[in-house]
Backbone as a printed PyTorch tensor [residue, N CA C, xyz], in Angstrom:
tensor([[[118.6910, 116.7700,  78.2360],
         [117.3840, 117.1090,  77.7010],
         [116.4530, 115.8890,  77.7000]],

        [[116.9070, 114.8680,  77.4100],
         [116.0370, 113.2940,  77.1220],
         [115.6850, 113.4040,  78.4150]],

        [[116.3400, 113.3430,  79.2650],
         [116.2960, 112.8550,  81.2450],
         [114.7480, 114.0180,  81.5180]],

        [[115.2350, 114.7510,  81.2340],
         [113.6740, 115.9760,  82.0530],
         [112.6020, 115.5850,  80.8900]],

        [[112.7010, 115.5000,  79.5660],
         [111.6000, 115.0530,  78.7990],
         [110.4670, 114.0500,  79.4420]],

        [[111.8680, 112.8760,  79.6220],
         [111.1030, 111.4690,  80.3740],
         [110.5030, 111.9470,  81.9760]],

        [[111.0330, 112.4400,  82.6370],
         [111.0400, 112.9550,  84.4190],
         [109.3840, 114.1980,  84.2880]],

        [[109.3110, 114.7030,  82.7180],
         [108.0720, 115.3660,  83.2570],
         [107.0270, 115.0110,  82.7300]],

        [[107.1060, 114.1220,  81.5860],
         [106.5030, 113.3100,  80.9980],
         [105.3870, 112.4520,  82.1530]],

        [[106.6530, 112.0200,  82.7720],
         [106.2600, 110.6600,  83.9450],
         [105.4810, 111.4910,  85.1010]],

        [[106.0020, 112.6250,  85.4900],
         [104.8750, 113.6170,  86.4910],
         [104.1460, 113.8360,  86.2970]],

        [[103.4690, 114.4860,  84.9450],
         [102.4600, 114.7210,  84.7440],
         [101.7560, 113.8360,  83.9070]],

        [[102.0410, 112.8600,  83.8570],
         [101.6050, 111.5870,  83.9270],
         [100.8580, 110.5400,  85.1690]],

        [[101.7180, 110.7200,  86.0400],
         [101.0340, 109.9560,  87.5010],
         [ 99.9440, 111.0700,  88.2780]],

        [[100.5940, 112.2920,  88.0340],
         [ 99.6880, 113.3660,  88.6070],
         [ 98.3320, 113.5080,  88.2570]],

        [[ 98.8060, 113.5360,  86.7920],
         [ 96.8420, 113.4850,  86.0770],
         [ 96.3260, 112.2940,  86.6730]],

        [[ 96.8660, 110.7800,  86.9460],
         [ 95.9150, 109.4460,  87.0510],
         [ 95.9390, 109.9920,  88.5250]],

        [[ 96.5090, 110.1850,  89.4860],
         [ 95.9440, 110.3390,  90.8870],
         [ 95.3260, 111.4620,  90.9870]],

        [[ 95.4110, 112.7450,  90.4010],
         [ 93.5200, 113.6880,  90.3940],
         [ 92.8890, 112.8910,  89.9750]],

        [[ 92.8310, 112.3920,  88.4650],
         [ 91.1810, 111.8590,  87.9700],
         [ 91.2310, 110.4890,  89.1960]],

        [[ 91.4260, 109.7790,  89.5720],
         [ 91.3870, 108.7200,  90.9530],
         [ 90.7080, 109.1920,  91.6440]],

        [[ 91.3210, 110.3650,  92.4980],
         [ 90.7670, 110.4000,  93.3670],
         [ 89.2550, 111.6700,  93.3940]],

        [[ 89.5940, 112.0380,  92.2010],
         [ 88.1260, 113.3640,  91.6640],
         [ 86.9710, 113.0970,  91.4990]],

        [[ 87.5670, 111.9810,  90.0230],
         [ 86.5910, 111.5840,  88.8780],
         [ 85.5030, 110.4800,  89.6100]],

        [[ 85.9410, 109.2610,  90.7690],
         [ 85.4940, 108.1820,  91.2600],
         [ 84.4150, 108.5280,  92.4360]],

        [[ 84.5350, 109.9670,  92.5230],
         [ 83.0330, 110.5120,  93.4230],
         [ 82.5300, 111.0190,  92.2640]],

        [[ 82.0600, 111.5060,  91.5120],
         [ 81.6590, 112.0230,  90.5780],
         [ 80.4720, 110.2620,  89.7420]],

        [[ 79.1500, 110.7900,  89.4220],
         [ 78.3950, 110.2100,  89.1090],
         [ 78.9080, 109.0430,  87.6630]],

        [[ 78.6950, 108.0100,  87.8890],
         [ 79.7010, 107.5510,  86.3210],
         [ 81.3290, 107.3800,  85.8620]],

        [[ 81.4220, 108.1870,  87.2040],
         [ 82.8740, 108.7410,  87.4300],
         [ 83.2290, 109.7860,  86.3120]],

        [[ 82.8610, 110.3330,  85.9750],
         [ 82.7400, 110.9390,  84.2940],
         [ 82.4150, 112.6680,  84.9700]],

        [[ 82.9410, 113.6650,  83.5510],
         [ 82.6620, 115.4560,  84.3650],
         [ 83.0880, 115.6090,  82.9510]],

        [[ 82.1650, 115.8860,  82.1800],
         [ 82.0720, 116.5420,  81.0280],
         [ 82.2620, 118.5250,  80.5210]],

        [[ 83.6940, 118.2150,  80.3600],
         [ 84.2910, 119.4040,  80.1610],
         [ 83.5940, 120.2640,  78.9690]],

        [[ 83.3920, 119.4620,  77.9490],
         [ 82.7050, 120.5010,  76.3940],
         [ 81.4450, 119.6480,  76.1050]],

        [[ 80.3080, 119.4620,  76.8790],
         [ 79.4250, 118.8560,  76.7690],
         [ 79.2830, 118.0400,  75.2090]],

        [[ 79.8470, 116.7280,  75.1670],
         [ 79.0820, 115.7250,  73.4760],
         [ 80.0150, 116.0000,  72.9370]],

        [[ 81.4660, 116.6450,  73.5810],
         [ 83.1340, 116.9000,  72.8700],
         [ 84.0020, 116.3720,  73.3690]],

        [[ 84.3560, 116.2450,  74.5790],
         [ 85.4680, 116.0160,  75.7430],
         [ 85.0920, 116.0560,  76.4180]],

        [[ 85.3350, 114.7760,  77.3730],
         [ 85.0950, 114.8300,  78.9090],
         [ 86.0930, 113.6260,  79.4930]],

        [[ 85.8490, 114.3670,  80.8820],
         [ 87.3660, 113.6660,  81.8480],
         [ 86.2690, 112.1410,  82.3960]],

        [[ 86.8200, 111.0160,  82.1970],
         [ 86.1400, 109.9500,  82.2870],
         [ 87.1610, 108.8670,  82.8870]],

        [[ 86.7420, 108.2180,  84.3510],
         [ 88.0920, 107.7750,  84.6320],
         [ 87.7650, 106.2070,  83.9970]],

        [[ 88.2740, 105.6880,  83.7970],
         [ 88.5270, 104.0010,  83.1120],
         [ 89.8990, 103.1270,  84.1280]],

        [[ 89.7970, 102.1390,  84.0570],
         [ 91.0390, 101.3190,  84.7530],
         [ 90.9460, 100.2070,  83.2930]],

        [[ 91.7620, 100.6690,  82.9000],
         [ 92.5360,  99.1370,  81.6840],
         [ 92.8930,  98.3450,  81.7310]],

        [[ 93.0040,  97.4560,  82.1010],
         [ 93.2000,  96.2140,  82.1890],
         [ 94.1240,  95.1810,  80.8760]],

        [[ 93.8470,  96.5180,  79.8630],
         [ 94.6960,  95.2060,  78.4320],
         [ 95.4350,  96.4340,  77.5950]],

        [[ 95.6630,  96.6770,  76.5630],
         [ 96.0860,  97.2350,  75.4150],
         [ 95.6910,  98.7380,  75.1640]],

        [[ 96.0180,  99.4130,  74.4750],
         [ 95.5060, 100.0710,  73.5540],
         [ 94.1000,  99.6260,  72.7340]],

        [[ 93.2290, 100.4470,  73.3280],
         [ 91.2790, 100.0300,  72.9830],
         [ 91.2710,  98.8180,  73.2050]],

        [[ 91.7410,  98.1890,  74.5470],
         [ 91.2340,  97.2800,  75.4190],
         [ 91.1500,  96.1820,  75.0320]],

        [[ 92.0810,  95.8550,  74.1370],
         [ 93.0690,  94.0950,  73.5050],
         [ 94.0050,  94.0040,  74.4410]],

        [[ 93.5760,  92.5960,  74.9270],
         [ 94.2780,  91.5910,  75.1150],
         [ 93.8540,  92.0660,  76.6240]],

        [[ 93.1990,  92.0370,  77.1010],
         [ 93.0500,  92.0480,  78.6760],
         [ 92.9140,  90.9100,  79.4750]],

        [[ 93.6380,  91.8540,  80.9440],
         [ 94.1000,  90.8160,  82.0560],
         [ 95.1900,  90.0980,  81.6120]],

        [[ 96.4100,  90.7670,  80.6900],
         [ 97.4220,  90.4050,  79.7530],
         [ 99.0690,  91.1590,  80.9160]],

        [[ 98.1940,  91.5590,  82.1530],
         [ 99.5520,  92.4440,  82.9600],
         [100.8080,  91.8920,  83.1670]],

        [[101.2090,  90.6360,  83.4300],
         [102.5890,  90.3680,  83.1840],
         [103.1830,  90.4290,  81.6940]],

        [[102.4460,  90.0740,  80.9200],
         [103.0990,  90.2340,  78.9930],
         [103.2410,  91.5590,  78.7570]],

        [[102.2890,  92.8270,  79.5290],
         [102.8800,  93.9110,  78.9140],
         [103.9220,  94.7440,  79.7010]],

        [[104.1140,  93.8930,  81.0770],
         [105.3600,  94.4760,  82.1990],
         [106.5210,  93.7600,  81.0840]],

        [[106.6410,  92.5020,  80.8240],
         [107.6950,  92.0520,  80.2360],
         [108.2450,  93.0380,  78.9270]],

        [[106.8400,  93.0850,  78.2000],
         [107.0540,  93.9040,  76.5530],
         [107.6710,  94.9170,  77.1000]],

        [[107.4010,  95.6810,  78.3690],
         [108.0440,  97.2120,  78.0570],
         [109.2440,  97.3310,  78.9560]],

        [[109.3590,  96.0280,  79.7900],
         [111.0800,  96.5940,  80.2630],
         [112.2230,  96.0310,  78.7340]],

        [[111.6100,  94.9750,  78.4120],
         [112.2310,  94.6560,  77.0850],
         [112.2630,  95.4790,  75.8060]],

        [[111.3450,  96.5840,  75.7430],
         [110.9260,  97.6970,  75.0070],
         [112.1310,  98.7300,  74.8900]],

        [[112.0540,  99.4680,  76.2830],
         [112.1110, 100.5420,  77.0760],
         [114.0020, 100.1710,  76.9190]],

        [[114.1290,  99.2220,  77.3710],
         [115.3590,  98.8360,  77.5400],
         [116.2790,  98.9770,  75.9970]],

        [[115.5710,  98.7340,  75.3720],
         [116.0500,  98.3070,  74.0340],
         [116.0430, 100.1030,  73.0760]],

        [[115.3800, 100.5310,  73.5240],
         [115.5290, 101.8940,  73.2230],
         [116.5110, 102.8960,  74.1040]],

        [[116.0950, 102.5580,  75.1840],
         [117.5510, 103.0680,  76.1310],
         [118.8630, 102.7760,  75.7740]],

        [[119.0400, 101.7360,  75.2360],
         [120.2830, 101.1040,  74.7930],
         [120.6740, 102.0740,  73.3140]],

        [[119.8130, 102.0200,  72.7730],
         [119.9090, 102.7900,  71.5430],
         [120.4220, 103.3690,  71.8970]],

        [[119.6040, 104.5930,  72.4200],
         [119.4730, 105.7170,  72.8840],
         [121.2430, 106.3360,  73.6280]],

        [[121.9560, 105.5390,  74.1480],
         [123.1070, 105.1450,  74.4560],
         [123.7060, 105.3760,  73.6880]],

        [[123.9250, 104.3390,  73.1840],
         [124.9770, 103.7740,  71.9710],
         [124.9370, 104.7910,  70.8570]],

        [[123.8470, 105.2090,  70.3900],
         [123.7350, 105.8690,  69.3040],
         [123.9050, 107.5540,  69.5380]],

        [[123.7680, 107.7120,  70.6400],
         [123.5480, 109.1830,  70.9180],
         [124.1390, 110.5280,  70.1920]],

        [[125.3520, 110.1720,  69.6690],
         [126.2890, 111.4130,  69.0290],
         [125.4990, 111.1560,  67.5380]],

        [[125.1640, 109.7390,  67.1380],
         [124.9540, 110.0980,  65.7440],
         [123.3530, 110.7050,  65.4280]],

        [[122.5400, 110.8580,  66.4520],
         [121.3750, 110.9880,  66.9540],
         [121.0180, 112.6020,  66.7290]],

        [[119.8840, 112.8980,  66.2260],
         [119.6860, 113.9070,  65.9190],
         [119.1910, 114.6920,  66.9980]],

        [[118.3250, 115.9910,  67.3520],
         [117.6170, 116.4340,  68.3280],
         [116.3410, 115.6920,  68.2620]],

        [[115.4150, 116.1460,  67.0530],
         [113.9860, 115.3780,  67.4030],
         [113.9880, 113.8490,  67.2510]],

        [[115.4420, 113.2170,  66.6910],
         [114.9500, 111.9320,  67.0410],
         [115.0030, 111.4090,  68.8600]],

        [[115.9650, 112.0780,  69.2070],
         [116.2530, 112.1460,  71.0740],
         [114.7730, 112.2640,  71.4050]],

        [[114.1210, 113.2280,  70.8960],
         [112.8490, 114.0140,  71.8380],
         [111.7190, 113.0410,  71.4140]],

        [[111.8170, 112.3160,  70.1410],
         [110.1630, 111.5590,  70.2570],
         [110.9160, 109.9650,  70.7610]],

        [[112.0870, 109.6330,  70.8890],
         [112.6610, 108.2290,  71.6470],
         [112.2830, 108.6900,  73.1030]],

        [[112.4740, 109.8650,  73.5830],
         [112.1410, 110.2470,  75.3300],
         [111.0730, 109.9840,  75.4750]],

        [[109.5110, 110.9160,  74.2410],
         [108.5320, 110.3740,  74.4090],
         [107.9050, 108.9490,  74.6170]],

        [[108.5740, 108.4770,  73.7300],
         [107.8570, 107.1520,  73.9220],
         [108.3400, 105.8470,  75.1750]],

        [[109.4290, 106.5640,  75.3990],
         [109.6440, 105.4970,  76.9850],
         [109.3840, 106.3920,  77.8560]],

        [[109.2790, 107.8460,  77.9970],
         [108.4790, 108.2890,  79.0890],
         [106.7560, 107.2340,  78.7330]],

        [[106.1150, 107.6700,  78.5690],
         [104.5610, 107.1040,  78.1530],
         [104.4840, 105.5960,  78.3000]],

        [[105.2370, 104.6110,  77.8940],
         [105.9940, 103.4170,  78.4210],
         [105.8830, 103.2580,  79.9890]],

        [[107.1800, 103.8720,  80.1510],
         [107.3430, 103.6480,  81.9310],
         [105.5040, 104.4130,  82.8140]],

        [[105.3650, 105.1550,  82.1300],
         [104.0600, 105.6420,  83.1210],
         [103.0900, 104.6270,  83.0420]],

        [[102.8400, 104.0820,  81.8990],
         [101.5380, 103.2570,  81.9530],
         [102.3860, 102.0550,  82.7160]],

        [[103.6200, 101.4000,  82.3320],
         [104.2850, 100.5480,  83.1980],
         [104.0870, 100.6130,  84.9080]],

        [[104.3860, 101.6220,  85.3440],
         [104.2380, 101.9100,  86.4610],
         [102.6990, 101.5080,  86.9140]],

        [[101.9150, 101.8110,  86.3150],
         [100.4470, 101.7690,  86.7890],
         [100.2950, 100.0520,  87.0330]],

        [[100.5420,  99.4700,  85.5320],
         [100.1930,  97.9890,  85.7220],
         [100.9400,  97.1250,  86.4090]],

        [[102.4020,  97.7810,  87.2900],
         [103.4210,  96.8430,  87.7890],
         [102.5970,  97.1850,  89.0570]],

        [[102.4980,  98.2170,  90.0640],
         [101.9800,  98.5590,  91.4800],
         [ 99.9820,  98.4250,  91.6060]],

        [[ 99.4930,  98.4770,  90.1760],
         [ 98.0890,  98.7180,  90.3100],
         [ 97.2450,  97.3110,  89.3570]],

        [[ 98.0650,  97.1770,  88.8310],
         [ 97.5900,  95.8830,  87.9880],
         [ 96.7470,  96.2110,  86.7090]],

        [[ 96.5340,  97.3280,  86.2860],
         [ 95.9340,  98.3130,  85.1340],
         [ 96.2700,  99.4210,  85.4310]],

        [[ 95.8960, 100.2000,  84.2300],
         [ 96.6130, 101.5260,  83.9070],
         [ 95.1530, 102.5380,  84.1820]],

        [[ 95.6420, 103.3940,  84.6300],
         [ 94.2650, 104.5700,  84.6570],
         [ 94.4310, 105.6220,  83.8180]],

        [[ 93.1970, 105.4540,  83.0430],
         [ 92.6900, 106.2710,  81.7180],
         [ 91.5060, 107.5640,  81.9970]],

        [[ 91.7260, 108.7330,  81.7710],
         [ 90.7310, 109.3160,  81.7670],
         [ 90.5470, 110.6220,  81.1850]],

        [[ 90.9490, 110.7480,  79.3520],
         [ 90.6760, 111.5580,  79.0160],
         [ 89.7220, 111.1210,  77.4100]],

        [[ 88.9280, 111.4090,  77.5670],
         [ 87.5750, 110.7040,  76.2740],
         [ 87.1220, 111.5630,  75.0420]],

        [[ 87.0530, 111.4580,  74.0580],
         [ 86.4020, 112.1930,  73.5420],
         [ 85.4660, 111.8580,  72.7910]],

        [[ 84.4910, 112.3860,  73.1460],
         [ 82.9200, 112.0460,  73.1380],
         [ 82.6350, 111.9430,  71.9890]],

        [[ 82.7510, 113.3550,  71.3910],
         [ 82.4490, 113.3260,  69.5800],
         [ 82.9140, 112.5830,  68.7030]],

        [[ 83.8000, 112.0610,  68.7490],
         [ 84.0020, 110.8060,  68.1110],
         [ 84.2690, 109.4250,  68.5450]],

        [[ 83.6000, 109.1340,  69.9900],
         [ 83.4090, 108.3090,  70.7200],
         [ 84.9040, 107.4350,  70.2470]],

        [[ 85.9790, 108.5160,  70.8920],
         [ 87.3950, 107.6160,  70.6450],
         [ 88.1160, 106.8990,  71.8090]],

        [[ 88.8460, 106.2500,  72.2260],
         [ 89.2860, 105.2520,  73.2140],
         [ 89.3250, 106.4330,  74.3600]],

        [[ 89.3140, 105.5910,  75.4270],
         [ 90.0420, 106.8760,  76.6700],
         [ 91.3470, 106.3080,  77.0880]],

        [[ 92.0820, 107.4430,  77.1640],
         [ 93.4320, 107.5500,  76.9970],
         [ 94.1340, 108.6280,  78.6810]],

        [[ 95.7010, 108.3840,  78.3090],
         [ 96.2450, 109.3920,  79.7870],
         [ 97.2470, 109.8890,  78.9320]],

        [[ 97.9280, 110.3920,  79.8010],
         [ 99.0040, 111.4560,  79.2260],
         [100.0820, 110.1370,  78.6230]],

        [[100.4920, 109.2840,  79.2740],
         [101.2880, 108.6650,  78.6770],
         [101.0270, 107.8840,  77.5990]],

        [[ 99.8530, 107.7130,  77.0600],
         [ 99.1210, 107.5220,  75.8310],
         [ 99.4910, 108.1720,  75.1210]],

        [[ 99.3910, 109.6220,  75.0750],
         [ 99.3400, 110.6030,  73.9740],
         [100.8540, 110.8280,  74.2280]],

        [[101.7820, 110.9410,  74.9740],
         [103.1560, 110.9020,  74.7990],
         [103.9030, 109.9300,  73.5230]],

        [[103.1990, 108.3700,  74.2900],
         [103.3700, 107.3830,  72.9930],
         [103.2170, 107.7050,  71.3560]],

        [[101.8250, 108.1070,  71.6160],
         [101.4200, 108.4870,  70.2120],
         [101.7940, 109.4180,  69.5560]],

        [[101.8390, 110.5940,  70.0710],
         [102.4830, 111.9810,  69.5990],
         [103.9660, 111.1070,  69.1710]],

        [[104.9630, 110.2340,  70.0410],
         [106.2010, 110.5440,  70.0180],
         [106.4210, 109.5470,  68.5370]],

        [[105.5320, 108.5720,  68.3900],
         [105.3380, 107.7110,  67.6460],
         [105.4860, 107.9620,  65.8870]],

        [[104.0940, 109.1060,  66.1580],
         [104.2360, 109.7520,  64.8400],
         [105.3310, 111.0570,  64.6590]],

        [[105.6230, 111.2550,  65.2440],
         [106.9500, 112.2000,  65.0210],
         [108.0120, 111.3170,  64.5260]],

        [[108.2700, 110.2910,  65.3480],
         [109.2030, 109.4650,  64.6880],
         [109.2920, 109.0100,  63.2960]],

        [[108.1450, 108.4380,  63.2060],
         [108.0580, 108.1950,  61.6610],
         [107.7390, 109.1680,  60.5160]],

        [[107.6120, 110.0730,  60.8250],
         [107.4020, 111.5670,  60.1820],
         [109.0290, 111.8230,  60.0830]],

        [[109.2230, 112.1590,  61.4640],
         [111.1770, 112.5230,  61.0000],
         [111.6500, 111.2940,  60.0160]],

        [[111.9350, 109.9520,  60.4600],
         [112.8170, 109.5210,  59.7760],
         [112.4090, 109.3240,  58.4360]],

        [[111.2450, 109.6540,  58.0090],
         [111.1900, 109.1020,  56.2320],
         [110.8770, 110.7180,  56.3270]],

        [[110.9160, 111.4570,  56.5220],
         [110.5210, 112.9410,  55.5690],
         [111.8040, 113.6840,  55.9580]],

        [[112.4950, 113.6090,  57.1600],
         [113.3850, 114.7790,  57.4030],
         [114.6260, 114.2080,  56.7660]],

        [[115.9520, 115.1520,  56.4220],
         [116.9470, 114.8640,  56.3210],
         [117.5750, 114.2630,  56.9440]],

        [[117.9990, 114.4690,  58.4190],
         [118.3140, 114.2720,  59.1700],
         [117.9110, 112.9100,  59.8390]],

        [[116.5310, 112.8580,  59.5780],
         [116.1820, 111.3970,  59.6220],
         [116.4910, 110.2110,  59.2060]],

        [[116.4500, 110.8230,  57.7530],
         [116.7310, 110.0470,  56.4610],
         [118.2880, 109.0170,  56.5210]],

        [[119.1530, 110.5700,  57.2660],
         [120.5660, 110.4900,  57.1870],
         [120.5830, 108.8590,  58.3800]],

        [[120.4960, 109.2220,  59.6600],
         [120.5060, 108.6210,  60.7200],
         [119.9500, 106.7440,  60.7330]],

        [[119.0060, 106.5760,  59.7250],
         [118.6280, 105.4080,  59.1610],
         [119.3100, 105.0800,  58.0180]],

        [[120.2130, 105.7240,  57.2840],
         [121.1240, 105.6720,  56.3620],
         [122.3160, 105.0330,  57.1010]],

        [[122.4950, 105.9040,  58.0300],
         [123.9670, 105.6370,  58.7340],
         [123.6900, 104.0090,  59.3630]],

        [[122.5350, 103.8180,  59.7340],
         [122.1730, 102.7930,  60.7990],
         [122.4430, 101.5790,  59.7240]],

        [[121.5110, 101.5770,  58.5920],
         [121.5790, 100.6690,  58.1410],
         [122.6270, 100.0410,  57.6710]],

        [[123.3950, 101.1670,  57.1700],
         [124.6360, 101.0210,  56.6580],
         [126.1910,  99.7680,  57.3190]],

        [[125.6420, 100.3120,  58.6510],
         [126.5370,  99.3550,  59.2710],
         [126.4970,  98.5360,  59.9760]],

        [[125.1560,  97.9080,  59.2220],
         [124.8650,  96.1150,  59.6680],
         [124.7120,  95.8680,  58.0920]],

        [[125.4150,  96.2760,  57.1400],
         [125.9370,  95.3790,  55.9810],
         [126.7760,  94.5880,  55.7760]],

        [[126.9500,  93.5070,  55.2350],
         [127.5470,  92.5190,  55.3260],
         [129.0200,  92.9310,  54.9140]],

        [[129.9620,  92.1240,  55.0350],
         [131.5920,  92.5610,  54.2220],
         [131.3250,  92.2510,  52.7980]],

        [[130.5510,  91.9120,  52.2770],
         [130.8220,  91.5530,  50.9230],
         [129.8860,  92.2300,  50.0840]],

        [[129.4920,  93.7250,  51.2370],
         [129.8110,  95.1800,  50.5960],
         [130.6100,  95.6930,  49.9100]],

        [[131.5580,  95.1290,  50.8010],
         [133.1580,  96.4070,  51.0540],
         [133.9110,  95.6450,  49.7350]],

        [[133.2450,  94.3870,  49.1420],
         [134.0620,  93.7610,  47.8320],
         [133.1520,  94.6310,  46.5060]],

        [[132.0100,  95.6240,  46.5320],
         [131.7830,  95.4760,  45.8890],
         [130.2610,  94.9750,  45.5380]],

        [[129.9140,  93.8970,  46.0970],
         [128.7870,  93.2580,  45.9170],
         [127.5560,  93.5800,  46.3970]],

        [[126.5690,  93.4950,  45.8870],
         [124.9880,  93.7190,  46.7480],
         [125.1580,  92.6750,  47.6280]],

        [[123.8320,  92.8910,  48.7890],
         [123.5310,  91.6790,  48.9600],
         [122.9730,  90.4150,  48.5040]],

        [[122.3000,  91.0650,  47.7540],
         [121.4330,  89.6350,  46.5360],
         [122.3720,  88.8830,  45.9150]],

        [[123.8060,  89.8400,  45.5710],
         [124.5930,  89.0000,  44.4790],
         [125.5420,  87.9070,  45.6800]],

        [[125.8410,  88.6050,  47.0780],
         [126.4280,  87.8220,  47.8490],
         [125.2130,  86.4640,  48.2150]],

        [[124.3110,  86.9200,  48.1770],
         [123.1380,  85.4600,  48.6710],
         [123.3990,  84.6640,  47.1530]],

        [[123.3760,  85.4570,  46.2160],
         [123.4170,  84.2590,  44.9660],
         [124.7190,  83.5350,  44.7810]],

        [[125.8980,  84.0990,  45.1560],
         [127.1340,  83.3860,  45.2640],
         [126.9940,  82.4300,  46.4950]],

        [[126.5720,  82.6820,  47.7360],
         [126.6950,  81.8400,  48.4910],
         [126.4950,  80.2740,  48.2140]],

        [[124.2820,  80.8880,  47.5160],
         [123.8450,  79.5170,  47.2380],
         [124.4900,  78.6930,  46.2000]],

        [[125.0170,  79.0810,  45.2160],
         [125.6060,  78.7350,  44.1370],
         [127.0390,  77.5890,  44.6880]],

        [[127.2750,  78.2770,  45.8700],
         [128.6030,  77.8490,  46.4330],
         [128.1250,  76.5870,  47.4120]],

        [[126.7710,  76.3270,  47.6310],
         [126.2650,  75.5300,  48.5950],
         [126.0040,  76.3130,  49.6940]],

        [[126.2580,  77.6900,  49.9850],
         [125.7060,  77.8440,  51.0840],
         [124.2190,  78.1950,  51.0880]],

        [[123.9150,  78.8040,  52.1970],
         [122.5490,  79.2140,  52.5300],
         [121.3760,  78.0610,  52.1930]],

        [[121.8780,  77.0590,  51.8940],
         [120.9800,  75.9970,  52.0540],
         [119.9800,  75.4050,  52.9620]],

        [[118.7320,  74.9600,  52.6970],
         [118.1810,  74.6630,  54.1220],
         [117.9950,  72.9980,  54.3100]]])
């Protein structure tokens, strides 16, 4: 299920930036206003961030997202049985949306943007934008509101606790024995 999430994610992802490319760039402004002063298809080339921080930044954000992408894949791995359904489906989202804008700035050197919305004169964005974002806030919606969420960050945390759990102890009381003992000193 993760594999076709990411695989159609990423299609209709490159598909939308090569119509608006090759549509939007004859078109006056490059711009075709779908709900006149609401939405309109507007092509943009990005060059930096999310609302256009840090530009001409294309090797730092090829690095951030194989180091990203990777690091969630790995999760994504490792963790998989203890892994819920919607946490699988908004982790797919967000390295599908990842690899697409990746793709753009590794072969094109910016990412192509072209969906705007006028009425509230908000960033212009592509599908792998709103993959990110959608998958983003789902995530953090599941893990602090759902059970299942709750559980899965329970389990996680749980077992990068120290052994001097398993005696019994918090961690505060193991940091206060340490220092007491000379450790943790700087």
């Amino acid at each position: 299920m993760e594999l076709l999430i990411i695989i159609v994610t990423l299609v209709l992802d490159q598909a939308s930036k090569i119509i608006a490319a090759d549509w939007l760039l004859g078109l006056p402004n490059a711009t075709y206003p779908l709900f006149d002063g609401v939405f309109e298809l507007s092509y943009v080339e990005n060059r930096g961030a999310a609302f256009g921080m840090l530009q001409n930044a294309r090797w730092l954000f090829i690095l951030l997202t194989l180091v990203a992408c990777g690091a969630l894949i790995y999760l994504m791995i490792k963790k998989h049985a203890q892994m819920h359904k919607m946490l699988r489906v908004c982790l797919s989202l967000i390295i599908a949306g990842a690899l697409g804008n990746f793709i753009d700035r590794l072969f094109l050197g910016y990412v192509r943007d072209m969906f705007y919305f006028s009425l509230i004169d908000f960033a212009v964005f592509n599908v792998a934008d709103a993959a990110i974002s959608v998958g983003g806030v789902l995530l953090v919606a599941d893990l602090l509101f759902s059970k299942k969420g709750k559980a899965f960050l329970a389990e996680f945390d749980k077992k990068e606790v120290p052994d001097a759990a398993k005696n019994g102890e918090t961690s505060s009381e193991q940091s206060t024995a340490d220092t007491e003992q000379g450790g943790n000193e700087r």
